[in-house]
N, C-alpha and C positions, 0 to 999 in steps of 0.2 A: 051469540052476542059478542062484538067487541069489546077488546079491554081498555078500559077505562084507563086505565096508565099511559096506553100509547095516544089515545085521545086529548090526555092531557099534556102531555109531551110534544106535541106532534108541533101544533103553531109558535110552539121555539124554535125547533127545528128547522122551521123552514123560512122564521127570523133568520137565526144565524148562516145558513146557508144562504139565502139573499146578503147577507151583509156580505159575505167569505167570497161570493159572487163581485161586487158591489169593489172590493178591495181590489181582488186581483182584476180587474176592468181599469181601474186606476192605473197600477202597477205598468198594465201592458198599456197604455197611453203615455207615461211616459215615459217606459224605452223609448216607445215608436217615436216619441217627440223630442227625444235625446241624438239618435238614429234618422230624423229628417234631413234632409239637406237644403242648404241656404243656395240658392243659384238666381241671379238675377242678370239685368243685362241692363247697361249705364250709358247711357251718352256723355262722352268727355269733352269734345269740343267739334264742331262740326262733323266731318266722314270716321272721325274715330271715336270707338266706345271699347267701354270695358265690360269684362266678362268677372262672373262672380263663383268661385266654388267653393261654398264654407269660407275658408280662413286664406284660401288662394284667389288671385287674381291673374288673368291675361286681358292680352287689348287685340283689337281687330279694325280694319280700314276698310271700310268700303269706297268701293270706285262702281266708275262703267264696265270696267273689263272683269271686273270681278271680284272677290274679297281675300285680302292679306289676313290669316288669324295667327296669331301665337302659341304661348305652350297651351299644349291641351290639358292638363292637368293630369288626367287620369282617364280610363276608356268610359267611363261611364259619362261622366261631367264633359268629353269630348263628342260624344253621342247626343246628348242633349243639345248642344249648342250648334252641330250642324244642324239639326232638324230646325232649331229656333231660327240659324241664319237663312236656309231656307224658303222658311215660311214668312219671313218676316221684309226678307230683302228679294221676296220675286223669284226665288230659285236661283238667283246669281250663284255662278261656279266659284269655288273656292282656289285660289289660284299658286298661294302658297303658302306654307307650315314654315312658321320660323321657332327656333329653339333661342330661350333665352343661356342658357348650359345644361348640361350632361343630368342634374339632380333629380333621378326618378319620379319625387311627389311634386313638378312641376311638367314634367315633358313624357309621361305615361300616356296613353293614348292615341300615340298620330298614325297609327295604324288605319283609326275612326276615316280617314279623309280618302277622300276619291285617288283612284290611282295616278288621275293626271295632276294631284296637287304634287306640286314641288316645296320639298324638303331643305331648308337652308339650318346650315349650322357654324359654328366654329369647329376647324378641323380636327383640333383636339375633344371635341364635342363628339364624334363621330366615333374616332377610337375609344372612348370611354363606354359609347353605346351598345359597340360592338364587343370591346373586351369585357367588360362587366353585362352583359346580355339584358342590357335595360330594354323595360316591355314595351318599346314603342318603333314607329318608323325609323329607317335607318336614313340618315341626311342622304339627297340625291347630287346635292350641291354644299360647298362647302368655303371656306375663306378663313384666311390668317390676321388678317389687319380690317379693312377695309372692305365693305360691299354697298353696291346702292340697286337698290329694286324698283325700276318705272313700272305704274302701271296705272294704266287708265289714267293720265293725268295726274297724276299720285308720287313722289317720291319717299324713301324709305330707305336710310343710313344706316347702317348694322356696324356699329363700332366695334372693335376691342379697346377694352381702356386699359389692359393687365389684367395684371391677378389682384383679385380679391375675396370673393367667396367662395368662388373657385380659381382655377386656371384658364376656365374655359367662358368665364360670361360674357356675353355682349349685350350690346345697349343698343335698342330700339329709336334711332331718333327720326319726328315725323317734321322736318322743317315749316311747312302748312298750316299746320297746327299748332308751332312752339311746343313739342312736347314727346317727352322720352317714356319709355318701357325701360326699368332695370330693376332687377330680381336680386333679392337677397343680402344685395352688400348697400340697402336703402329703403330706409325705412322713414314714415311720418311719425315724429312723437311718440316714438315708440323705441326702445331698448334691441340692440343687435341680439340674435336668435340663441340665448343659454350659453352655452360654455364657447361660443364662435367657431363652432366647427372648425375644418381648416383652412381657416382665413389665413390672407398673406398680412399681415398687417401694415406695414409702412404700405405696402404697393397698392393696398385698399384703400389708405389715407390720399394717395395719390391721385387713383382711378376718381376718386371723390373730387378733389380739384378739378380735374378732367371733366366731369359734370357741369362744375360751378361754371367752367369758361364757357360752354355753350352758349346760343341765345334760345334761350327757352325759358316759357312761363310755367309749363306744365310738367309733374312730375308723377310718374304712376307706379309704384314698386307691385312686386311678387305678392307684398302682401299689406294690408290699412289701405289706408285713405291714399287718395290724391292729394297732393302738395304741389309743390312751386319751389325755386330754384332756390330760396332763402332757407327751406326744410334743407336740402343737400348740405349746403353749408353748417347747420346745426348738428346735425347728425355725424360729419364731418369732428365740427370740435367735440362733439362728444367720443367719438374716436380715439381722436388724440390725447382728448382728457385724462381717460382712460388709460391709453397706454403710458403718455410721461409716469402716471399716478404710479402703476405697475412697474414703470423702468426705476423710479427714482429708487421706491421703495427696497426695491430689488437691489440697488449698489448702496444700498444703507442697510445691508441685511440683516430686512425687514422677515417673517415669516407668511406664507402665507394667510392663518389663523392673525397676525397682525394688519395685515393689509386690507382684512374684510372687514376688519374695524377700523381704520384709519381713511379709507378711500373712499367716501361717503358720496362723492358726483352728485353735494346737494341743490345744482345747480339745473339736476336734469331731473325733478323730483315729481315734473309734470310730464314724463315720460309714460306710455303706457309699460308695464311692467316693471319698473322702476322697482315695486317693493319686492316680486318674484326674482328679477330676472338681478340683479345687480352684483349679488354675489356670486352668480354664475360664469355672468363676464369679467368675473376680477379674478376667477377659477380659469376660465380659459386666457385671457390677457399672460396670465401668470403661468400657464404651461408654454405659452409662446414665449414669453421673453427668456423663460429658464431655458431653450431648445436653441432658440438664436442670437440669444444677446454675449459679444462680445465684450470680457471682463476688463474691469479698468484698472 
């Protein structure tokens, strides 16, 4: 005869075990949903579309002759996006990798591309790749100022504007289309990246002007939305906002614990990270000016 105790016991048991079941199910749904990946593929304006990976962005051109694509992000998200262009554009050959600069979580991956795609970079782009042993293609072609890529009917401007996010960025411009690729030192409604890494500052406010003059309607950064040439400009005085705020405060020595109170940019309050990000940039603004600014 069984015992009555575990009889009794039992159809709780295996309640709570359903339930315990039932929880960690949950659980692992959303790591995995946390751990997904956002990848999409956008039409920008005619032969040009943007590529989506998470929180990064590239652009890519098709033509006849075959397809122009950008940073590949990372090997995986590079992988993915050949297969898509592929499949989606008839097998057309991918005919070159352009690097937007040197910054590993944009230009990992170009390993992914066929052997006959050609590698463009800034040349200082290349040394950085090769000294710092970043995981991706190593430039096959390179340029200091100026390049322009025909293809298929297609042009395709590779500027240096200076330094600004880096030493080494360049700017995508597609005449055709009205409309530029630049990474990192532009952004839509949206707050420069936490403490500004080693941004040049004036020469970034510059590089920005250098945008403005362009004729272009389209604007597509490394990362957010697409914009327009009025976004450059904003983004721009928010720069400078920023830094006068940081210069002034600095010859009227202010502290920094001062300044994170005092430098409020409530001007740019419809910023994405605005309420994250503002004391970060008033932290790096303010390592920059203590580094370079010449005392009065």
């Amino acid at each position: 005869m069984k015992d009555s105790r575990i009889l009794a016991f039992f159809p709780k048991e295996v309640f709570l075990m359903k339930l315990l079941c039932t929880f960690l199910a949950c659980t692992l749904a959303l790591v995995q949903s946390a751990s997904a990946q956002t990848r999409a593929i956008e039409q920008i304006k005619g032969d040009l579309y943007k590529f989506q990976n998470n929180a990064h962005y590239s652009v890519f051109l098709v033509t006849d002759e075959g397809i122009l694509v950008t940073d590949p992000i990372d090997k995986d998200a590079a992988t993915w996006l050949k297969a898509e262009l592929k499949k989606r554009f008839n097998n057309k050959p991918i005919k070159y990798l352009v690097y937007s600069h040197d910054h590993r979580d944009h230009i990992s991956g170009g390993e992914v591309f066929e052997e006959e795609t050609i590698v463009v970079a800034h040349q200082r782009t290349k040394e950085k790749i090769i000294g710092e042993k970043r995981p991706t293609a190593v430039p096959d072609v390179t340029f200091t100022d100026r390049m322009t890529i025909e293809l298929g009917g297609k042009t395709v401007n590779l500027l240096y504007v200076g330094r600004n996010h880096s030493d080494n960025s360049i700017v995508m411009h597609f005449p055709a289309e009205r409309a530029i690729f630049a990474v990192d030192f532009i952004s839509i409604d949206r707050l420069p990246y936490q403490t500004l890494g080693d941004a040049y500052v004036p020469e970034w406010i510059a590089s920005l002007k250098t945008l403005e003059a362009l004729d272009i309607d389209i604007v597509q950064p490394g990362h957010g939305k697409t914009g327009t040439r009025a976004d450059v400009t904003e983004h721009r005085e928010y720069v400078e906002a920023l830094y006068e705020g940081v210069l002034t405060a600095s010859r009227e020595g202010k502290t920094l614990d001062e300044m994170k109170q005092s430098i409020t940019l409530k001007k740019y309050t419809h910023f994405d990270n605005y309420d994250t990000w503002r004391i970060p940039n008033i932290e790096g603004m303010y390592r920059h000016v203590k580094e370079y600014r010449v005392g009065n």
